[in-house]
C-alpha positions as CSV (number, residue, x, y, z in Angstrom):
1,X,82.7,128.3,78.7
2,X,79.8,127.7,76.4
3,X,76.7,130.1,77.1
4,X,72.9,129.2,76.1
5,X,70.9,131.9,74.6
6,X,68.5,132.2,72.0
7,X,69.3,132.5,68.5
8,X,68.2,135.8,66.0
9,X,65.8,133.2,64.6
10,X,64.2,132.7,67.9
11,X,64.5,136.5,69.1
12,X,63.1,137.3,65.8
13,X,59.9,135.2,66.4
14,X,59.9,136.6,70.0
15,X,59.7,140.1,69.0
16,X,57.0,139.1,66.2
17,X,54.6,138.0,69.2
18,X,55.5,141.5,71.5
19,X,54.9,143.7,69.0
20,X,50.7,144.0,69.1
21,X,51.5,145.0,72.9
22,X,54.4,147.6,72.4
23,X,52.1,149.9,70.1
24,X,48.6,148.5,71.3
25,X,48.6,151.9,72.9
26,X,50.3,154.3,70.3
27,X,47.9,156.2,67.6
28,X,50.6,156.8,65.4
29,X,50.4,152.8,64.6
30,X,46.9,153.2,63.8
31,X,47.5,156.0,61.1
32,X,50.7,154.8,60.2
33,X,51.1,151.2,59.6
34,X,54.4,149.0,59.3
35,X,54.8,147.6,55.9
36,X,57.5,146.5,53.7
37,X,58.4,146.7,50.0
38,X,61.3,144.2,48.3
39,X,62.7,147.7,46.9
40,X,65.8,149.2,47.7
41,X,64.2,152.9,47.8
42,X,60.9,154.3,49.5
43,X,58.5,154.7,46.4
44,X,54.8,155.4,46.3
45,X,51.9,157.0,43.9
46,X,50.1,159.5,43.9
47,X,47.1,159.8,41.5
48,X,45.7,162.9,40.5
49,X,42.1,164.6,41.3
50,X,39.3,164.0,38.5
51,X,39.2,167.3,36.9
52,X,35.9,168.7,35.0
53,X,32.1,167.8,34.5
54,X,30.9,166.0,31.6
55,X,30.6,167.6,28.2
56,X,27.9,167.9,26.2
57,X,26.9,165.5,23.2
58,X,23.4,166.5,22.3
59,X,21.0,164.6,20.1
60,X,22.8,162.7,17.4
61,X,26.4,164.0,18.5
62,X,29.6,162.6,19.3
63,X,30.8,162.0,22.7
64,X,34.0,164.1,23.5
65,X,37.2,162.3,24.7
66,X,38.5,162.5,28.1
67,X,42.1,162.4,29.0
68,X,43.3,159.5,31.3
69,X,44.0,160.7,34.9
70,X,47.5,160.8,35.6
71,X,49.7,160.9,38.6
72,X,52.9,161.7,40.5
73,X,55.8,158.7,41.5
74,X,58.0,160.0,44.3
75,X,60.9,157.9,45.0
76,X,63.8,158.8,47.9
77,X,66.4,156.8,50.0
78,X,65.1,155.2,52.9
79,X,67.2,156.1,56.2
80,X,69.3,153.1,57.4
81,X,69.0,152.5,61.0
82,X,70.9,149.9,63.5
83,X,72.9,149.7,67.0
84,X,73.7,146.7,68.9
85,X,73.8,146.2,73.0
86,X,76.7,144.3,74.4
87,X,77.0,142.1,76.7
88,X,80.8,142.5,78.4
89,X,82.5,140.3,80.2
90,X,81.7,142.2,83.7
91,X,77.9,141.5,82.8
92,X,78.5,137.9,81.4
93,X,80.7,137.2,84.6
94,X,78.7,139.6,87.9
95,X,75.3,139.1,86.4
96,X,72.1,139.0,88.8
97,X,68.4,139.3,88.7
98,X,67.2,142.9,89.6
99,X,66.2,143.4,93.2
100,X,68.5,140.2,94.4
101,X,71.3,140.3,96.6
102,X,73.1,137.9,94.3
103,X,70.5,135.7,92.4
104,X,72.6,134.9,89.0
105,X,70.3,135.5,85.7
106,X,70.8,133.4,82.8
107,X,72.4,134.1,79.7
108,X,69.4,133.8,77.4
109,X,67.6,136.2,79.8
110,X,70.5,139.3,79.0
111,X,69.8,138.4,75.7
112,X,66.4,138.3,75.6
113,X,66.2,141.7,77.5
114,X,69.0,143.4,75.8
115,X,66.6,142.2,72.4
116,X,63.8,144.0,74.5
117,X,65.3,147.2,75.0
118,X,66.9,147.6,71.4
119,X,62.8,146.5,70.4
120,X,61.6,150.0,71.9
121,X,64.2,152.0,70.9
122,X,63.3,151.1,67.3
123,X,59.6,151.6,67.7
124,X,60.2,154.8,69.3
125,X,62.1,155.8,66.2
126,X,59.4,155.1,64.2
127,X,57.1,156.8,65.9
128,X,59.2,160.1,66.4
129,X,59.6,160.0,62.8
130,X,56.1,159.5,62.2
131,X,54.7,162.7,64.2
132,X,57.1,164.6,62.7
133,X,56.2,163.2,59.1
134,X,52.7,164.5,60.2
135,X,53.8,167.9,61.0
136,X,55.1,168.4,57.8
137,X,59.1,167.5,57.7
138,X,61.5,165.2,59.7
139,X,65.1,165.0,60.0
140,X,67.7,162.6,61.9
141,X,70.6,163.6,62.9
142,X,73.4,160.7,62.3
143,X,76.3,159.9,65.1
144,X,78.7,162.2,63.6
145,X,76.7,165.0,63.6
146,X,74.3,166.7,60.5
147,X,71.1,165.5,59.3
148,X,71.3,162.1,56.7
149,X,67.9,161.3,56.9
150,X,65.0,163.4,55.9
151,X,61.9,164.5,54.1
152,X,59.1,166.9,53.9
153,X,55.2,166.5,53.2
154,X,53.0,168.9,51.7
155,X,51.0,168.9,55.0
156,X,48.5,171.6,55.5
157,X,48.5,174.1,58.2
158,X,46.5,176.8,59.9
159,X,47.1,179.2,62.7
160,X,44.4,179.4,65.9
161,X,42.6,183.5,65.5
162,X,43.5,183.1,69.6
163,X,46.4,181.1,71.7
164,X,43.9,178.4,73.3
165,X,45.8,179.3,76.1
166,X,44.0,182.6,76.2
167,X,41.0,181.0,78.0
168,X,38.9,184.0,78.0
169,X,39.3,184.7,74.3
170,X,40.3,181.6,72.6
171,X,37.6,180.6,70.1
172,X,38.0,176.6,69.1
173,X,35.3,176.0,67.6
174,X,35.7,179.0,65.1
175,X,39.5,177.5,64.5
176,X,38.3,174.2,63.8
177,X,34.9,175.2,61.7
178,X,37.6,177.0,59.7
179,X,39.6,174.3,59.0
180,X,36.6,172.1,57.7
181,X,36.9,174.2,54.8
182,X,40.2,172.8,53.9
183,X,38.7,169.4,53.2
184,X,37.3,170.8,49.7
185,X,38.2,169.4,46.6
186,X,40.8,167.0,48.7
187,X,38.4,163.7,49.2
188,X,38.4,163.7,53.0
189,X,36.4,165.3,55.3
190,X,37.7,167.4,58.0
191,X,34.4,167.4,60.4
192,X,33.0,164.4,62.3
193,X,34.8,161.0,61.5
194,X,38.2,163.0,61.8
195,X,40.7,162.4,64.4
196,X,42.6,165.6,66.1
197,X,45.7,164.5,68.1
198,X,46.9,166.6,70.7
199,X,49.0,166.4,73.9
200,X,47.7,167.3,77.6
201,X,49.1,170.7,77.6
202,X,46.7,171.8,74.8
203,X,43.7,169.5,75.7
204,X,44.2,171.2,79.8
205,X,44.1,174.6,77.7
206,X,40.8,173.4,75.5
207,X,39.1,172.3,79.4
208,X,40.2,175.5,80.4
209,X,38.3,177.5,77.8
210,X,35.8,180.3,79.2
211,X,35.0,182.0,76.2
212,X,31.0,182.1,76.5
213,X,30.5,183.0,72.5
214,X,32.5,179.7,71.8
215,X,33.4,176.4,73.2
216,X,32.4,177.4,76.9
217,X,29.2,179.0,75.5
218,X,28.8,175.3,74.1
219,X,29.0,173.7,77.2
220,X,26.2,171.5,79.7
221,X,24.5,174.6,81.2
222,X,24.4,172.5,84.7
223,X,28.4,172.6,84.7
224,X,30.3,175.2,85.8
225,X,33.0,173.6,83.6
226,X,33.1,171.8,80.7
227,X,34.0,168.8,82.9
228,X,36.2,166.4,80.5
229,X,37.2,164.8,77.8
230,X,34.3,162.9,77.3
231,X,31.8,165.9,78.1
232,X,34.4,167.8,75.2
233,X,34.2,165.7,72.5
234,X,30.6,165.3,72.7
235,X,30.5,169.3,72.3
236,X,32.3,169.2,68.8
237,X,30.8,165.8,67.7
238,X,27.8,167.5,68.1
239,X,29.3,170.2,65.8
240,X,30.5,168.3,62.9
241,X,34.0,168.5,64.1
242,X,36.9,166.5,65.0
243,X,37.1,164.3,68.0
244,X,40.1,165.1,69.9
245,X,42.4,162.2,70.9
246,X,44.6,163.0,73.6
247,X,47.9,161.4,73.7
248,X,51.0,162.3,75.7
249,X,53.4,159.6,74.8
250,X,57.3,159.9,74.2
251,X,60.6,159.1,75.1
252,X,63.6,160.0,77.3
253,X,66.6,161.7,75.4
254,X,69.9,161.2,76.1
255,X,70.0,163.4,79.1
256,X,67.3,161.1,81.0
257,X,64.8,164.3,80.2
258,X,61.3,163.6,79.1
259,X,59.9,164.7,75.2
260,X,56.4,164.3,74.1
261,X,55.8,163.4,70.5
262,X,52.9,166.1,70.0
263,X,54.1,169.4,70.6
264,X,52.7,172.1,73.5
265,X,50.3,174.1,71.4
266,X,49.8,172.0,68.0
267,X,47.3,170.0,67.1
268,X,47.8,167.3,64.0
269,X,44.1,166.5,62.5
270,X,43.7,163.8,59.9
271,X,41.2,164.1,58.1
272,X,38.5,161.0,57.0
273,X,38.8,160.0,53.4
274,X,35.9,159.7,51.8
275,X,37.0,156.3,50.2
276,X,38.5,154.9,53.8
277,X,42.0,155.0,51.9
278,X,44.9,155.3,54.6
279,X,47.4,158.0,54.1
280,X,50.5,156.5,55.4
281,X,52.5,154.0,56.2
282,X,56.2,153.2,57.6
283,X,57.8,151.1,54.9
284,X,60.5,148.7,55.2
285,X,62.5,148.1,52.6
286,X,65.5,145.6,51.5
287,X,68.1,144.7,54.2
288,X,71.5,143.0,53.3
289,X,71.2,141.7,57.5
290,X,68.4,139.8,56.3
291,X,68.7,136.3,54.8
292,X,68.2,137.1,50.5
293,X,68.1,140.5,51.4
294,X,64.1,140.3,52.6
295,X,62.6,144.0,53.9
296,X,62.2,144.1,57.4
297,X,63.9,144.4,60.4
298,X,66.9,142.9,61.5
299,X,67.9,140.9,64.9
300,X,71.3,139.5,65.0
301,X,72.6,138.1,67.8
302,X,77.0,138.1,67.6
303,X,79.2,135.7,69.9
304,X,82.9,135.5,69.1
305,X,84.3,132.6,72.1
306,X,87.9,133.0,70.9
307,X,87.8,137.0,71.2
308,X,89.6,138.7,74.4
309,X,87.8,139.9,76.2
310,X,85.0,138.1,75.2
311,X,81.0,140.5,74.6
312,X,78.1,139.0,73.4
313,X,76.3,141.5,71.2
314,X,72.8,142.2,70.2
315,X,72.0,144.3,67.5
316,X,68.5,145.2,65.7
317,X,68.3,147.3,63.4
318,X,66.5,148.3,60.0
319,X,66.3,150.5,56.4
320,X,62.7,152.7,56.0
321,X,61.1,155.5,56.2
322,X,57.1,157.3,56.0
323,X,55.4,157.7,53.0
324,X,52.2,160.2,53.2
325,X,50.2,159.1,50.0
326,X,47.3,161.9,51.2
327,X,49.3,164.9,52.9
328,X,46.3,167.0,52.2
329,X,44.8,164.7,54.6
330,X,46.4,166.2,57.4
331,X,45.9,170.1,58.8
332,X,48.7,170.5,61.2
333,X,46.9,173.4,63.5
334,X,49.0,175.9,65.4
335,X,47.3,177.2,68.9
């Protein structure tokens, strides 16, 4: 029997138009952009910060010489990802709609939602990787067990002077004031413009704050609360300081249990550089799945008719990693 389904080319150009709406709603997308690089490694640049103030000629002397800035190259291996769906013969032969009693769904349809499926597990790799980029290391472990992909970024950190879930002591707005000051001498600005990503569990516990000599004390003296998110980041706006953005995406593990991206108690601030420059991205790099061994991501659709019993598989798959060109961009704050 000869099935009908859509080829890689075709699935390819499908995915292309799906992908605005499958991170429309993630930040990480925003701070970390998708690129690619015909390159075999991850490699990026780093250039160094002008040093020194202008010297001294006076009247009828000779300008001194100044050193060209340099930089730093890093180069590693990117991690190589891929994984397939297939289609058995039970599928191929029982399949339905969902919700029918028995209406049969076509061929190009398993495809097409197998290609779905394997879409989202890809982007949810990316984006796992690139929280945990932003917290300062992240590793992968591979099928056999033991990490084979990782790397670590000189990230800064700081510790909360109270657990924000010590409502009646925390102090926020001292935390975050003291962070500011970690914005010297690196180009990017650590007060308003900045973006601080948290998850619900540590926004609940900024709402919940009651500490009158800090953020409560900072509150609209005709609330009994400080009522929002909203009513929140118009208190540390107001301050010079970082909007929050809360976020409480994730993903199911392999146990069907739930894990958020942002940790309880951790905030990730990135900072505004003064120059607009962005500090990441996701690169991919070369692919031998990919016609002249193009960067990107793979879709490969695989249908063997003489093989016993025949499977239809779809695989996806691709070779990248992060690269942080400005980790002391980022204050990774512990609370």
């Amino acid at each position: 029997m000869s099935f009908v389904y859509p080829t890689s080319q075709e699935i390819m150009l499908v995915e292309a138009e799906r992908l605005p709406n499958l991170i429309k709603d993630r930040p990480i997308f925003d701070l970390m952009p998708i690129t690619t690089a015909d390159s075999p490694v991850l490699r990026w640049e780093q250039e160094d910060n002008v040093i020194g103030l202008q010297g001294l000629r006076g009247i009828g002397g000779q300008p001194s010489r100044v050193k060209a800035i340099g930089g730093k190259t890093y180069v590693c291996d990117p991690g190589f990802y891929g994984e397939f769906r297939a289609l058995d013969e039970v599928e191929l032969m029982t399949r339905r709609q969902w919700a029918t009693a028995g209406v049969p769904i076509k061929v190009d349809d398993l495809v097409m939602k197998a290609s779905e499926q394997l879409q989202s597990r890809y982007l949810d790799r990316v984006e796992y990787i690139g929280w945990q980029a932003l917290q300062g290391t992240f590793s992968v472990v591979g099928p056999a067990g033991g990490v084979i992909h990782t790397d670590t970024f000189n990230v800064q950190t700081a510790a909360a002077a109270v657990a924000w879930g010590t409502f009646a002591t925390a102090k926020p707005i001292y935390d975050l004031r003291q962070i500011k000051l970690k914005g010297r001498g690196k180009g990017v600005s650590f007060g308003r413009g900045a973006k601080a990503y948290a998850n619900t569990a540590t926004v609940n516990n900024l709402l919940s704050n009651t500490n009158a000599t800090d953020l409560f004390g900072k509150r609209d003296q005709n609330q009994s609360t400080i009522s929002g998110l909203d009513a929140l980041n118009k208190i540390l706006i107001s301050a010079d300081l970082p909007e929050v953005v809360e976020y409480d995406g994730g993903y199911f593990d392999e146990s069907g249990t739930w894990q958020t991206f942002l940790p309880d108690n951790t905030v990730i601030i990135v900072g505004r550089r003064n120059t607009g420059s962005p500090i990441m991205d996701y690169c991919l790099v070369r692919n031998v799945h990919n016609p002249n061994l193009a960067p990107g991501q793979y879709t490969r659709v695989v249908d063997e008719p003489e093989r016993i019993p025949r499977v239809i598989e779809v695989h996806n798959g691709h070779n990248g990693g992060p690269r942080i060109y400005q980790p002391g961009s980022v204050c990774v704050l512990s609370c």
